[in-house]
C-alpha positions in Angstrom: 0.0 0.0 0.0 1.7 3.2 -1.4 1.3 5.7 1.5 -0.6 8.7 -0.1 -0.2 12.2 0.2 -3.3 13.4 2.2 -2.9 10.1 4.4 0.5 10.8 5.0 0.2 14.4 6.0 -2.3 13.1 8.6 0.2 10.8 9.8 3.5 13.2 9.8 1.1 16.2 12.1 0.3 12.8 14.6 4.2 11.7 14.6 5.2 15.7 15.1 2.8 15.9 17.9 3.6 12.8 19.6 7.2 12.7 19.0 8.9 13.8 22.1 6.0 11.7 24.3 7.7 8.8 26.5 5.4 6.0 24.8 4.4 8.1 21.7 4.6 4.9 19.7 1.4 3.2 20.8 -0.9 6.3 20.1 0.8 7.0 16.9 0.1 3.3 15.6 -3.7 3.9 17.1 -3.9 7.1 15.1 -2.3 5.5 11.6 -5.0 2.6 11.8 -7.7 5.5 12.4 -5.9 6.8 8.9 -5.1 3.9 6.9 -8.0 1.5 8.1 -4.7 -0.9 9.0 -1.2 -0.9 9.9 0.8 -1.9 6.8 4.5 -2.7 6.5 5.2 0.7 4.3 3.9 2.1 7.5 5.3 0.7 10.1 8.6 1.6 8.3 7.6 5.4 8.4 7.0 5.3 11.6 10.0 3.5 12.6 12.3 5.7 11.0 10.0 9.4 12.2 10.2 7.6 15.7 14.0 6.5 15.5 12.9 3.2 16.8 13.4 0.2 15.0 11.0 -1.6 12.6 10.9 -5.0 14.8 10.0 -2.6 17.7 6.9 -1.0 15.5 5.8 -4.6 13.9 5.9 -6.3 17.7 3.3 -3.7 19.2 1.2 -3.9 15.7 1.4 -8.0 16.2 0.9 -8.1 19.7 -1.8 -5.9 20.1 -5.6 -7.6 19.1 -6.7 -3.8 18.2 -4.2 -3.7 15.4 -4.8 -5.0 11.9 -2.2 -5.5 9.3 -4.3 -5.7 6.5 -7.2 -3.7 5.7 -10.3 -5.1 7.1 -13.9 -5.6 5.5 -16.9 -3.4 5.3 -18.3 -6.3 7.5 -16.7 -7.6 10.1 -17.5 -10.8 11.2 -16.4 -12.5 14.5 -17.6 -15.9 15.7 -16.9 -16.8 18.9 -15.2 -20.1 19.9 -15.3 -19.5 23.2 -16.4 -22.6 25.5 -19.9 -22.2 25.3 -20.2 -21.6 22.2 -17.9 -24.0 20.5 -19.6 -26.8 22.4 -22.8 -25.3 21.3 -21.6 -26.0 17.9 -19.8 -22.2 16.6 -16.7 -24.6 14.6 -19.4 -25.6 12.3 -21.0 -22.0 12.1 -17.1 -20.6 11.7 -16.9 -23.3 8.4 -19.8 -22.4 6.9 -19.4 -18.6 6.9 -15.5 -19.8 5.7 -17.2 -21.9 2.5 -20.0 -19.3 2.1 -17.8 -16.7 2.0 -14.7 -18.1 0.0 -12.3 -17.0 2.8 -10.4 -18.6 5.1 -10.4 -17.4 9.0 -8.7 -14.2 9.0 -8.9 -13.0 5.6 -11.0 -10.4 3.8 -13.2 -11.4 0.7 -11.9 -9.9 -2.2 -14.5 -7.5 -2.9 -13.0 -5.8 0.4 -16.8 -6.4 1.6 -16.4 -9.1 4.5 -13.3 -10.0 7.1 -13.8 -13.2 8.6 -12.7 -13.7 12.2 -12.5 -16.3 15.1 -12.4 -14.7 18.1 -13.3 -15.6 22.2 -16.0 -14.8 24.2 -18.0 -12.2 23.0 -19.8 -12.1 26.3 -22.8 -13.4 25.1 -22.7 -17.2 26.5 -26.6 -17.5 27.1 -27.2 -17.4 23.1 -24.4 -19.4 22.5 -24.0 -20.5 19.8 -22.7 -16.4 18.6 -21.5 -14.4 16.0 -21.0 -10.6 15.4 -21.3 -8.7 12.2 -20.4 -5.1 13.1 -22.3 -4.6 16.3 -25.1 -6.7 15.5 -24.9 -9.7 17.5 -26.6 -12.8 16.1 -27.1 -15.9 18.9 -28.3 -19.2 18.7 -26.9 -19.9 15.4 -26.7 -23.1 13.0 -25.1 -23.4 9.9 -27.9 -23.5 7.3 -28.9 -19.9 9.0 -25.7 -18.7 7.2 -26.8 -18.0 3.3 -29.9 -15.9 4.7 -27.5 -13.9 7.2 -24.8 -13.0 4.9 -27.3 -12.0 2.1 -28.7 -8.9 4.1 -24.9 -8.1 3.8 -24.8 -8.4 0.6 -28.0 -6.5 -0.8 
């Protein structure tokens, strides 16, 4: 991903005004995601270098972090949880069906940039296990066959 010249004027006024901060690389890498809808490689390497901090430092904060993507997410985001009450409840075989239906495996983003597709832990929701979230809209007491019906709201 080229970094762009609006983007990146966005991203030098956040380094300038973080740049003497002790810590300043955590909300820098918060406020590039907010600009770039991910934290890519080209630039984790600008930050790097406008933080004088190394690129492993930059990449293990934007891998260790949940809250970070490296690659650009999905209009929909879809997170099924495999939690224990849910995966006992059956969420493995909603997680494979949403994979097929989708074309995708687990933590990848249909190529229409449309849907991200993402296993995740409890989404505090146990009681309508089995669950899955699309955005904020939280669907419970799912089965596979459900699937086709759910995903083609999404796709109208």
């Amino acid at each position: 991903m080229p970094l762009q010249d609006e983007k990146l004027e966005k991203l030098q006024a956040l380094i300038e005004e973080h740049r003497n901060v002790p810590g300043a690389l955590m909300p820098v890498l918060q406020g590039a995601q907010e600009i770039y809808g991910c934290v890519p490689i080209d630039v984790q390497k600008y930050v790097a270098d406008a933080l004088h901090t190394t690129l492993s430092d930059v990449y293990g904060v934007a891998t260790f972090y949940s809250q970070f993507s490296l690659q650009p997410k999905g209009e929909y985001l879809i997170s099924v949880c495999l939690g224990t009450a849910c995966y006992v409840k059956g969420s493995q075989k909603v997680l494979d069906k949403l994979s097929e239906e989708l074309g995708i495996p687990v933590g990848s983003t249909t190529q229409d940039g449309k849907f991200t597709l993402q296993a995740t832990r409890c989404l505090g929701a146990c009681g309508l296990a089995p669950v899955m979230m699309i955005n904020d809209e939280v669907y419970g007491r799912l089965t596979p066959d459900q699937i086709p019906a759910i995903l083609a709201k999404y796709r109208a």
